[in-house]
N, C-alpha and C positions, 0 to 999 in steps of 0.2 A: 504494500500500500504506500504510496508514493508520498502521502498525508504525512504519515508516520516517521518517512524520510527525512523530509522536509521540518515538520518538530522537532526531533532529535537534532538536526545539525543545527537549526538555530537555536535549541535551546541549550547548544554546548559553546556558540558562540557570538551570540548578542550580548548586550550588557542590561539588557533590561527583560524581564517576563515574556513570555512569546506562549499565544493561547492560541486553538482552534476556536474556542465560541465566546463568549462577554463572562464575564463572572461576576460574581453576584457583588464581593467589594475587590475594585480594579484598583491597579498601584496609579500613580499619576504618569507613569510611562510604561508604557506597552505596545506590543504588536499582537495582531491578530491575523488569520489568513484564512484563507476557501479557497477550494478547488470549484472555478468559474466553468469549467467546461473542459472535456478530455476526447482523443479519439485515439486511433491506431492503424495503424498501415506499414506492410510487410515485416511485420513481428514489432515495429515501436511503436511506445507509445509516447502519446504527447498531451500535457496539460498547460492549462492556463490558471492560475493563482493571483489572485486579489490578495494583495498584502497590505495594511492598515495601520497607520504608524499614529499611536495615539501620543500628546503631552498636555502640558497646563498651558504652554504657549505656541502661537504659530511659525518662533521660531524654533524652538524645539523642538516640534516635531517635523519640521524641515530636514534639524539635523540628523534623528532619530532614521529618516527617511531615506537621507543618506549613506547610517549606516546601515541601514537594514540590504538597502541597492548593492555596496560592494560586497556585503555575506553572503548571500544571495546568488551573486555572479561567483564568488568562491564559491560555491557548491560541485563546478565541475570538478573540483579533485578527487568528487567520488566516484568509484568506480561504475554504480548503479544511475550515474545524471553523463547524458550522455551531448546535452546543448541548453544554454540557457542563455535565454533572449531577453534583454527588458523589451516591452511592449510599449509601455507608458508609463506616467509618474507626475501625478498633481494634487495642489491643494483640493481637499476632500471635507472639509472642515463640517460636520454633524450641525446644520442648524437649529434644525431640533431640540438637543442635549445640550446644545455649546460646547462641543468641545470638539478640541483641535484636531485634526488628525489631516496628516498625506496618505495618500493611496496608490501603490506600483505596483504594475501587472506586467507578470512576468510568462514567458512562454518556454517551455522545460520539456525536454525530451529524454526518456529513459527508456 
């Protein structure tokens, strides 16, 4: 499960919390992710990832944005990530909630 991949390696190397869903009390920095959409063709497969960079402020989570982009693209040194593309990357900011967050979509093949 590709989910499961992508958890473990950021959660061994972000410097802040890294969730798959919202938790009930969030730290004031965190990332969050979803698998937006996946296919497969001649044995690979390939997903697209909605990644969610939360802070207290707009630059913050700019920065946070940042590093979640270069961990992200370090992901090819594993054996099982076999291409990974950023897609896009912008302010995402919850008007709703008020709170900050960037949003990078990344395109990953394994």
């Amino acid at each position: 499960m590709i989910e499961l991949t992508i958890y473990n390696y950021l959660k061994d190397k972000m410097s802040v919390p890294v969730f798959m869903e919202h938790q009930k009390n969030e730290p004031e920095k965190f990332v969050i992710f979803e698998k937006t959409s996946s296919s497969k063709k001649n044995h690979t497969y390939s997903v697209t990832i909605a990644f969610q960079s939360y802070a207290k402020s707009m630059y913050e989570a700019a920065k946070l944005n940042d590093e979640l982009k270069k961990t992200v693209e370090n992901m090819i040194e594993l054996d099982d990530i076999a291409f990974v593309k950023l897609n896009s990357d912008y302010n995402f900011t919850d008007t709703t909630t008020k709170k900050y967050r960037y949003q990078a979509i990344f395109d990953i093949k394994y």
